[in-house]
N, C-alpha and C positions, 0 to 999 in steps of 0.2 A: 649247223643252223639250217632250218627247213626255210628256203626262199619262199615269197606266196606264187613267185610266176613257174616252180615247179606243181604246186597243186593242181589236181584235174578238175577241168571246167567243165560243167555239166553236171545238174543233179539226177540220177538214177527212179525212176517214182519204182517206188514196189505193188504190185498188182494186186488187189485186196484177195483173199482168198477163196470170196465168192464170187468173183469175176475169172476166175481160172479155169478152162478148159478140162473135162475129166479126161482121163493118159487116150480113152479110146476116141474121143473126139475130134475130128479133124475138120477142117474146110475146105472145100472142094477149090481143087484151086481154079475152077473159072470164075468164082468169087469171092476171089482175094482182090484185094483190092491193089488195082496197078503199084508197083514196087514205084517208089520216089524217086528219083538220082539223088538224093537228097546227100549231103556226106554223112557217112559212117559216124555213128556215135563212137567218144571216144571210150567209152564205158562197154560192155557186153551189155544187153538187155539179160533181165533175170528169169524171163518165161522160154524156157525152149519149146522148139515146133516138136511137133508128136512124131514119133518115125512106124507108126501103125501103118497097115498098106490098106487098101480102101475095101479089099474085101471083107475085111476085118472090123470096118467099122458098120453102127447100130443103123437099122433100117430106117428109124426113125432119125429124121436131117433135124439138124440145129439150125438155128437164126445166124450167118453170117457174124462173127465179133464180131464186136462193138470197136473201131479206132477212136479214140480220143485222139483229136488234135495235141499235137504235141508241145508242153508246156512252153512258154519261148525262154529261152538261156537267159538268166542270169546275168547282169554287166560283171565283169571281171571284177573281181575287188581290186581295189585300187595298192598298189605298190605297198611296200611296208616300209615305212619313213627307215631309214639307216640310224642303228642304232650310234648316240652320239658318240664322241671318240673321248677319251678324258684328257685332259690339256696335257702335254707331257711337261713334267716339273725340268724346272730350269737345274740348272747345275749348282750348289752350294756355293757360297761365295768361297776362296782359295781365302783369304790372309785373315778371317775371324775365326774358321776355323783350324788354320795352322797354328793362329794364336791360342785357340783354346786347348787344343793339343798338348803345346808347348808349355801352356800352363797347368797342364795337369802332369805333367811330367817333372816339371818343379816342384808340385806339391808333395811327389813319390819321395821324392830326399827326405822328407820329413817321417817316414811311413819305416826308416830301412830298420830300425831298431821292434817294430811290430809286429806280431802274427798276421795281422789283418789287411785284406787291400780289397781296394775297388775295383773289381774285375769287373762287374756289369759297367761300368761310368767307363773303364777302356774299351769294352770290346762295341760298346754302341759308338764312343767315336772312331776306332777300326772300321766301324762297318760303315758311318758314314764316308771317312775317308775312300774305300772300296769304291761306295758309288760315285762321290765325288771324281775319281782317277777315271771311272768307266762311262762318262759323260762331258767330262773336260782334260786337259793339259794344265789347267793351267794350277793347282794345285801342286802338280809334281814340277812346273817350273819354279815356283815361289819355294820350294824345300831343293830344289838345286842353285840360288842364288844362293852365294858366298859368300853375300853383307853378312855379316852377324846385328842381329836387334842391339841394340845399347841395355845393357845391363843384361842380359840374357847368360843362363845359368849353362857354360859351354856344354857339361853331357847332357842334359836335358836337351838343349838346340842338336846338338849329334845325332842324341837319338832320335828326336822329333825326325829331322832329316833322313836317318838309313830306314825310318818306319815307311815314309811316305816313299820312298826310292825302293825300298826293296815289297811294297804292294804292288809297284805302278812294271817292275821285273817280273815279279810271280804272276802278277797277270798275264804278263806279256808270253810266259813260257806255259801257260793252260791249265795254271792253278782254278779251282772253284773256289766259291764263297767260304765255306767252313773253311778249305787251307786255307785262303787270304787272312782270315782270322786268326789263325793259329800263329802263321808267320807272323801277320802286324805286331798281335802283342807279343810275340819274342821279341822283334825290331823295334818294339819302345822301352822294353828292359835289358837291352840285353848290357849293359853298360853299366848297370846300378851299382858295382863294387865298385867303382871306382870313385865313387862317393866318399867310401872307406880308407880310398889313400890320402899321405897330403899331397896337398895343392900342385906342390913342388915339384912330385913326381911328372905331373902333365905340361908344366911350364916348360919342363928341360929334358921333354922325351926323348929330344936327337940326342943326349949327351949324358946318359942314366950309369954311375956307376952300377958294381956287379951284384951289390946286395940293394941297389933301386931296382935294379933291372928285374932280379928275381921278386922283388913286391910288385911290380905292375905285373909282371907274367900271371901271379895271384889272382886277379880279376876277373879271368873267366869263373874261376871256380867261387872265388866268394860271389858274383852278379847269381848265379846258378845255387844256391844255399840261399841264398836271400828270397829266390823267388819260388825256390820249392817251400820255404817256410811260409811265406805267402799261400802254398795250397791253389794251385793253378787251377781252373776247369779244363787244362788239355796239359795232362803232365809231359806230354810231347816237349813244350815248350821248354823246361828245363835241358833237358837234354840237347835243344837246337842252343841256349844260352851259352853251357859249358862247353860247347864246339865250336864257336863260332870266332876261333884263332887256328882252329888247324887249317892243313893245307893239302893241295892235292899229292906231294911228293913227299908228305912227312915231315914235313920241314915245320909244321907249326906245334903249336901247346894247347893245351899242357897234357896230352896224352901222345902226340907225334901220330896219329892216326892216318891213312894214306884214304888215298878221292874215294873207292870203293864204301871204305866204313866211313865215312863223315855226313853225317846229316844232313838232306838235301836241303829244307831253310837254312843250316849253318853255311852253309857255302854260298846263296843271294846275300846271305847279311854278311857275310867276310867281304864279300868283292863290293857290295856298295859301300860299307863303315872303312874300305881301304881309300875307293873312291871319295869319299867325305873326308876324308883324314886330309888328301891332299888338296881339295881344292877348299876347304877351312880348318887350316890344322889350328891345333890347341896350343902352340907357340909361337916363337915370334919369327920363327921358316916363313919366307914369303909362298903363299897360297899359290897351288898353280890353276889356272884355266880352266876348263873344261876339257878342251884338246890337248893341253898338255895333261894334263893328268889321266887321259884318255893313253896318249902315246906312253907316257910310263909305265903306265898296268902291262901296253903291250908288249913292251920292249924288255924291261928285267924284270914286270912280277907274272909273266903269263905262265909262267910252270905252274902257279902256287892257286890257278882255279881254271876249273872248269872252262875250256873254249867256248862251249854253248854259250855261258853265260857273258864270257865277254862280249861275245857279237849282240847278247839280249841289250845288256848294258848299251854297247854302242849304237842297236837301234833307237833303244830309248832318250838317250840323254842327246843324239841329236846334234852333238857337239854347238853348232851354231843355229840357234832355235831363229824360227822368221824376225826379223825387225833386231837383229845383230847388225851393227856397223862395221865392216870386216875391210881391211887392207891385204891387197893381195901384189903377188911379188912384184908385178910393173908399178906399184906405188898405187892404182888407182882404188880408189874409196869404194865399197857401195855397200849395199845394205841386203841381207836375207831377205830373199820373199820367199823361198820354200826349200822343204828337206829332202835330199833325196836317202833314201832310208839305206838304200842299197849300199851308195857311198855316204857315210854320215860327214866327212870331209871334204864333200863336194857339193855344195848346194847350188842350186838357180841364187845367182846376185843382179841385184839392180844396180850396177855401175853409176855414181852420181858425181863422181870426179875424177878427171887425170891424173896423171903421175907426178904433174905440178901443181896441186893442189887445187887445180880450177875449175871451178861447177860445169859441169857440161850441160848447154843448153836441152837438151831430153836425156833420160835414163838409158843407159845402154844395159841389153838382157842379155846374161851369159849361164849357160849351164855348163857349170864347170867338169861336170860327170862328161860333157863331149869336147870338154877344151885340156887335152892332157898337159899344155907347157905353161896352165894357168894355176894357182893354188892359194890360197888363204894363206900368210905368216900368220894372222893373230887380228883380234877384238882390234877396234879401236878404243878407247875409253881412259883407265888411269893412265895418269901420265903422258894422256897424246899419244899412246901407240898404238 
């Protein structure tokens, strides 16, 4: 954009062409007219002086040019107003559209016996979602809350959740717009066979005999049929669906594929639909926390994904997001005011009570990342703990 206080000041006049000198012409210079000190234009003038030597000029003398007083400059023009800025749009509200989300993902059960799906109606909420996650938190905290809605259709609410958690991942490891697309809608079907089992089978996952066990194993591959029958816009997506149980050591199904060959969205959506499994599993396993389900990934499932992603995960999810009420081992109360990303289990706490339960007269500030014999047990919340 051309500023106006780079423009040059100063209009140039052009010399009519009967007022110009012919090449032999010259003026004697005891008849020029005292030079100005005037300052230098910032322009060249367009008449240059003759470089003929005086022997050379006609015997017949000229009348002295004519100087025209010099036009007076121009006021500068005035500034060029700033072009205005346009308001920057606020962030989406988080829980209408979690809820719309979650209701269209409801409606998909109804769809799994048909050719046909609405892939424009998902991928415009993917891509709101996208922006939503790239302007706000708070989105991806409302899809890591562990309430489940009342009456809420559990793989629908799952998938709702690893869509939003495994966008808010891909982002975070330098996916673009078209991958986040690609991934969202694998992360809102990828779960759709399981529609096709009974009930039963999800009720009593920890306890599945050998011919249950082999019908849930089923579910990658029927979720992956269902949605290539569907006719995807990014047949990628199939393929991240029917992957997204293997593991990085071979250990998973239904092909035993190792980290090398496994589809790089299959492996964000394995490690957050693990992470979901445990802090809202589909039976009556009591849910664990955030931090704990954070330390279990680490501790017996860290062979079975990607380190990168674990740490993506643990920056993300924050363990203890600000305005957490957290008890730490001397007993004393306080509450997150911020994350330190580096240690996700060490945040700045505002200490608001002793180790006997007593309000202390002002907050005491602890960053726990410099306090090593300090540490979080656990949430305060159900049950008083």
């Amino acid at each position: 954009m051309v500023r106006m206080s780079d423009l040059v000041r100063g209009i140039v006049r052009e010399t009519p062409p009967a007022e110009r000198a012919a090449p032999a012409e010259r003026t004697p210079p005891a008849e020029r007219p005292a030079e100005r000190p005037a300052e230098r234009p910032a322009v060249a003038p367009t008449r240059r002086m003759s470089l003929s030597s005086p022997a050379e000029a006609p015997a017949q003398r000229t009348e002295p040019e004519r100087h025209e007083p010099p036009s007076p400059e121009p006021p500068a023009p005035e500034p060029a107003a700033p072009e205005p800025r346009a308001a920057e749009v606020a962030a989406e509200s988080a829980e209408p559209l979690f809820g719309e989300l979650l209701a269209f993902l409801a409606e998909a059960r109804g769809l799994l016996r048909g050719s046909g799906f609405p892939w424009g109606r998902l991928q415009a909420l993917v891509d709101r979602c996208v922006t939503a996650l790239a302007r706000s938190a708070d989105l991806f905290w409302l899809a890591n809350n562990p309430a489940a809605p009342a009456g809420a259709d559990y793989v629908a609410l799952h998938q709702a959740r690893v869509c939003i958690m495994a966008l808010r991942i891909g982002g975070g490891v330098g996916y673009d717009r078209a991958r986040l697309h690609a991934l969202g809608m694998a992360a809102a079907l990828f779960d759709v066979g399981l529609w096709q089992l009974p009930d039963t089978i999800l009720r009593k996952l920890d306890a599945l005999s050998g011919d249950e066990l082999a019908l849930w194993r089923s579910h990658p591959k029927l979720s992956a049929d269902i949605v290539s029958r569907w006719s995807p816009p990014v047949e990628h997506i199939v393929q991240t669906i029917l992957q997204h149980h293997e593991r990085e050591q071979g250990q998973g199904f239904p092909q035993g594929l190792h980290g090398p060959a496994i589809d790089a969205d299959a492996k964000i959506i394995a490690l957050v639909d693990t992470y979901s499994a445990l802090t809202l599993p589909p039976t009556s396993r009591p849910r664990l926390r955030p931090h704990e389900a954070i330390r279990d990934i680490v501790k017996t499932r860290n062979d079975q994904f990607p380190s990168a992603l674990i740490k993506a995960l643990l920056s993300e999810i924050s363990v203890f997001p600000p305005g957490t009420v957290v008890r730490l081992n001397t007993e004393e109360v306080g509450r997150v005011i911020a994350v330190n990303r580096n240690h996700p289990l060490r945040p700045k706490v505002e200490v608001l009570a002793d180790g006997k339960g007593q309000r202390l007269p002002a907050p005491k500030l602890i960053d726990l990342s410099e306090a090593p014999f300090l540490y979080i047990t656990g949430s305060v919340g159900e049950g008083g703990r």
